[in-house]
N, CA, C and O atoms as CSV, one atom per row, in Angstrom:
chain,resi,resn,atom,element,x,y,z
A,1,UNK,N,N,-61.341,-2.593,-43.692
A,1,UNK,CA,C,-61.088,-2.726,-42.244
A,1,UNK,C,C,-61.217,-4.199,-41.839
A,1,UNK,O,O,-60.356,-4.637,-41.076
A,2,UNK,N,N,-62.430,-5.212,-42.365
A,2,UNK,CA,C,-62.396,-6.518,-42.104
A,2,UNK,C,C,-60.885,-7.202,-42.661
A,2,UNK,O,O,-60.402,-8.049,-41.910
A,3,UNK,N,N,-60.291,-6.949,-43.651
A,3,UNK,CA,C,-59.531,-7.561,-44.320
A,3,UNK,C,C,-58.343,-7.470,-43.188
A,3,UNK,O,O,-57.744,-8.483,-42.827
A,4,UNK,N,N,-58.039,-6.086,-42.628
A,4,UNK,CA,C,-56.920,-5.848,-42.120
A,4,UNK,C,C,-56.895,-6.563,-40.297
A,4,UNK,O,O,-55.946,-6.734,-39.531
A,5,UNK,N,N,-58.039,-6.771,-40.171
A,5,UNK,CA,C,-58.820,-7.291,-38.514
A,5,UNK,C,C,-57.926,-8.669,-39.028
A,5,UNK,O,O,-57.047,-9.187,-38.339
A,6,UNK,N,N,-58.367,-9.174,-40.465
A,6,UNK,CA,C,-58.053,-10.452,-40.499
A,6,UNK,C,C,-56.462,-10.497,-40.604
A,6,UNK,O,O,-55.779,-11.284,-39.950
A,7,UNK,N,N,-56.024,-9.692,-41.378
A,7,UNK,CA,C,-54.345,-9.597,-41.072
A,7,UNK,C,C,-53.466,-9.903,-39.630
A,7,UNK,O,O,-52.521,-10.634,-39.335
A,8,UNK,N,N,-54.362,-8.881,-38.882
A,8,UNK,CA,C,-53.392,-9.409,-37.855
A,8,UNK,C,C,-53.686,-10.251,-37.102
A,8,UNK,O,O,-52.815,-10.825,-36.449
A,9,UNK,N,N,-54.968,-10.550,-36.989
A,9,UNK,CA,C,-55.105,-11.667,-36.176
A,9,UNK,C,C,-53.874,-13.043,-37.007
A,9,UNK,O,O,-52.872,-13.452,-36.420
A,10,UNK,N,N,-54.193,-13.396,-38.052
A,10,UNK,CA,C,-53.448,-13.971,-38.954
A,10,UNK,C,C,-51.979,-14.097,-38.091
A,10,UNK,O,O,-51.456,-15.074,-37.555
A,11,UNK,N,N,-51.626,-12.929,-38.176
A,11,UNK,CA,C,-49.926,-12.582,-37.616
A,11,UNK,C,C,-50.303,-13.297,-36.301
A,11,UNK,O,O,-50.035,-14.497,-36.255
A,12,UNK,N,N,-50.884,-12.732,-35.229
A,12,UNK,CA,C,-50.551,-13.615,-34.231
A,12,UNK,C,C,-50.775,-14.611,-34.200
A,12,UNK,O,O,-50.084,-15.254,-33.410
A,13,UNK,N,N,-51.965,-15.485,-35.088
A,13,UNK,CA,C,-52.117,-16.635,-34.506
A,13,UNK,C,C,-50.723,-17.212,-35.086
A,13,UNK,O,O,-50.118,-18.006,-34.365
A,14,UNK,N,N,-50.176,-16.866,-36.340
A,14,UNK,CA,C,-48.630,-17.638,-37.063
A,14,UNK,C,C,-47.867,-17.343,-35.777
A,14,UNK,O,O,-47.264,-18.342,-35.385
A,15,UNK,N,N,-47.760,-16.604,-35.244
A,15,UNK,CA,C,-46.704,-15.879,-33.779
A,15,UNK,C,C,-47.190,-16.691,-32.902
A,15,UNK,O,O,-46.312,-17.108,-32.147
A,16,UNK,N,N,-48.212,-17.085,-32.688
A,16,UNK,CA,C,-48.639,-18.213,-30.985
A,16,UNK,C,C,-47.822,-19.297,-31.661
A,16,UNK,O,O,-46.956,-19.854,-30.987
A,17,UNK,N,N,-48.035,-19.703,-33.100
A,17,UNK,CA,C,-47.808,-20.987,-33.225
A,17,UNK,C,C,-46.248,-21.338,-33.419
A,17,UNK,O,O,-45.807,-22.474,-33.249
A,18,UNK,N,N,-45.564,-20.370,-33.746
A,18,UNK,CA,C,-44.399,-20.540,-33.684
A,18,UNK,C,C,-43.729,-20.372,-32.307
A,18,UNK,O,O,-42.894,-21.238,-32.045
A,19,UNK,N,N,-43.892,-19.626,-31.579
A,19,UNK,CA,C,-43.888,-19.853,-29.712
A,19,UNK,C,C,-44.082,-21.564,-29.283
A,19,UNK,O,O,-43.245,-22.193,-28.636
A,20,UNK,N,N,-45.035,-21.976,-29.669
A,20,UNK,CA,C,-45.324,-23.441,-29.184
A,20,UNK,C,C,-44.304,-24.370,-29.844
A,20,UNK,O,O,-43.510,-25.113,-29.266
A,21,UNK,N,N,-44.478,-24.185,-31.249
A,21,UNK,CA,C,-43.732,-24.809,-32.262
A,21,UNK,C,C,-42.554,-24.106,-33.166
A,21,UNK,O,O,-42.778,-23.398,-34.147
A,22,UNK,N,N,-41.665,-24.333,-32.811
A,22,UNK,CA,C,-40.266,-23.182,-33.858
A,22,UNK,C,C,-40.114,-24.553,-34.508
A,22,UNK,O,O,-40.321,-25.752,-34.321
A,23,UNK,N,N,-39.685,-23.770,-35.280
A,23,UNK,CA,C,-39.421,-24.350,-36.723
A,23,UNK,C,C,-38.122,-24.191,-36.907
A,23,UNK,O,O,-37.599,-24.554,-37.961
């Protein structure tokens, strides 16, 4: 369950950062 908490947080923070910053 920790592993998967860390998954998505993971996903969004890559998703905020591509919002600010596209590539």
């Amino acid at each position: 369950m920790q592993q998967q908490a860390f998954y998505f947080i993971s996903r969004k923070y890559i998703y905020d950062v591509q919002q600010v910053c596209p590539s």
